[in-house]
N, C-alpha and C positions, 0 to 999 in steps of 0.2 A: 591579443590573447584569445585562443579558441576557447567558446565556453559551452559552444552548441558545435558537436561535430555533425550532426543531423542536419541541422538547417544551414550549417554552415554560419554561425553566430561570432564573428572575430570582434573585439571589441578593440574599440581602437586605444592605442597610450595612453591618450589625453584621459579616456576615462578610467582605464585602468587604475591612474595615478590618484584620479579623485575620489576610488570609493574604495582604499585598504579597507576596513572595518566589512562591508557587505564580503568583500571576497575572503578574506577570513572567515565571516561567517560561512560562506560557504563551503570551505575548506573542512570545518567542523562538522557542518551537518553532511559532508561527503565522507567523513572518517565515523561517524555513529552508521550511516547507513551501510556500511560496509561492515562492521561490526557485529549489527543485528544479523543482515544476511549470511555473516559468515556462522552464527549459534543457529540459527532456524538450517539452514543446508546441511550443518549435520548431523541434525537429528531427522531430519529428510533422507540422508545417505542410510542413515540403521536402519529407519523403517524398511526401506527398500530393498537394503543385504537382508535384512530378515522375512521378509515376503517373499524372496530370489526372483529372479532376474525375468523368470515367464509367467509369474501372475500380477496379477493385475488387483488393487486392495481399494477400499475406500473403508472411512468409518468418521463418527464423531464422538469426542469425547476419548477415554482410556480402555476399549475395550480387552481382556486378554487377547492375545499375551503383548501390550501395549501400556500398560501399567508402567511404565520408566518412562516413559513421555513426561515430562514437565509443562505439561499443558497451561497452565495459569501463565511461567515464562514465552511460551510460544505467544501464546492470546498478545499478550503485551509488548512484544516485538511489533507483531500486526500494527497493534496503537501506534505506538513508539514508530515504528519506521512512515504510518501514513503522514505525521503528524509533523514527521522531520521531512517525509519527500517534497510534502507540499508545501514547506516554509523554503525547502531549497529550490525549487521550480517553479515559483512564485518570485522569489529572490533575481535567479536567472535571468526568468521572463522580465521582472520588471527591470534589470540591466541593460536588456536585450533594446526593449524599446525605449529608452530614452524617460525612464522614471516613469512610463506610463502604466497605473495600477490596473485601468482597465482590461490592457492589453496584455498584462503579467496577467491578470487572472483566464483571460482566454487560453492562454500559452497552455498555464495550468490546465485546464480544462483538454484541450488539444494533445498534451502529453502523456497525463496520467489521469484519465474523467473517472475511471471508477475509483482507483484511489481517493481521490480529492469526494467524490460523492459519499466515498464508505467514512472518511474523516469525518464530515462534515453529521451523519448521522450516528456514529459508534465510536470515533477514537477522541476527536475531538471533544464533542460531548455525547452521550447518550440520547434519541431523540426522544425519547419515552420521558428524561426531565426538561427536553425542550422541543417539542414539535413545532414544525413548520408547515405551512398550506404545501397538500398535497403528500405529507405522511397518510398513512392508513396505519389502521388500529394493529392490522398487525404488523409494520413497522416499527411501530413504539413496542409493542413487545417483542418483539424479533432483538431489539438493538441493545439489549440484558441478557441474552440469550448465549449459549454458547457461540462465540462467535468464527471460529474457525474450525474446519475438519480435513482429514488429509483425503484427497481423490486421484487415483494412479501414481503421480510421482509425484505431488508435492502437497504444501498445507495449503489453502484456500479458504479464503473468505466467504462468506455466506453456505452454510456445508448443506442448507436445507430452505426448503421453501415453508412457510408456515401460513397456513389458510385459516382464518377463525370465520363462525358464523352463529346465527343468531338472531331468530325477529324477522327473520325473511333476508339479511343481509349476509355480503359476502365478504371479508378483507383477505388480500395476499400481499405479500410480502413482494416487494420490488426484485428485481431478476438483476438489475445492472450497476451491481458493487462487487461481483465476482474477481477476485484477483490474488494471484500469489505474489509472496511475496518476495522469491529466488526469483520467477518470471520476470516480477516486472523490474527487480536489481539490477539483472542480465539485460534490459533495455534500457534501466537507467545507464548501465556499462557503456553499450555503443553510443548512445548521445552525450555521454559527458567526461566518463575517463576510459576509452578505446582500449588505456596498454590494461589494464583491470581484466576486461576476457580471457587473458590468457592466464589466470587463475583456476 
């Protein structure tokens, strides 16, 4: 059974057989991510007919004439879908290698790193009620913050950079959790259900 069309990941019978339950799960968190990205793609498709086809738009938040945006649902897709990619590609990866968790979390890392980085500070939990070495101050408030805005064609993680300062110091906000999340769908597509593109 291919479960990595990328890496070329076939698992063999024997193990097929031994983990029904993991591969359900997976099943599962492949029919919510697919779900999510089919509500975010189109409310991504209106914005788009409604800007038309040669301009180019970015914004955050509802600004007119953007006001039907269901923004608090979109934000929460974001959550929702990092929070499901990374428990399914975490799941994968540790199939892939023979139960090994450290190796599943490299996978993770290797497949989807801003995702799995944006989880771990904003969907997962917030780091601002749990920081870790090497957040910055404006980290912690960035990650309460509005957390997605639309940029050309689609919604997007991190819609801004945020600099505080004060006392002679400087915080900014991390650059590398930027990620859509029809983008990274359409990659989760080719590595794991190929006939899905041609939706």
């Amino acid at each position: 059974m291919i479960i990595d069309y990328c890496e070329n990941i076939d698992l063999p019978q024997d193990v097929v057989e031994a983990h029904p339950n993991d591969l359900s799960a997976s099943a599962y968190l492949a029919d919510g991510l697919r779900f999510l990205h089919r509500q975010v793609k189109r409310i991504e498709e209106r914005v788009r007919e409604q800007v038309g086809p040669d301009m180019r738009t970015a914004f955050v938040g509802r600004p007119p004439p953007f006001e039907w945006i269901p923004l608090g649902l979109v934000a929460c897709s974001f959550h929702w879908y990092a929070v499901s990619a990374c428990n399914l590609t975490r799941l994968i990866g540790w199939l892939s290698y023979k139960e090994d968790s450290s190796k599943a979390t490299a996978y993770v890392e290797r497949v989807i790193p801003e995702v799995r980085l944006w989880r771990n500070k904003v969907a997962a939990h917030f780091a601002r009620t749990d920081p870790r070495a090497g957040d910055t101050l404006a980290d912690l408030v960035a990650s309460v913050m509005v957390p997605v805005g639309f940029d050309d064609d689609a919604f997007y993680t991190q819609p801004f950079s945020l600099t505080l300062g004060g006392a002679g110091k400087r915080s900014t906000t991390r650059r590398d959790m930027r990620w859509s999340l029809t983008h990274v769908h359409r990659q989760l597509c080719r590595r794991y259900w190929p006939d899905d593109l041609e939706e």
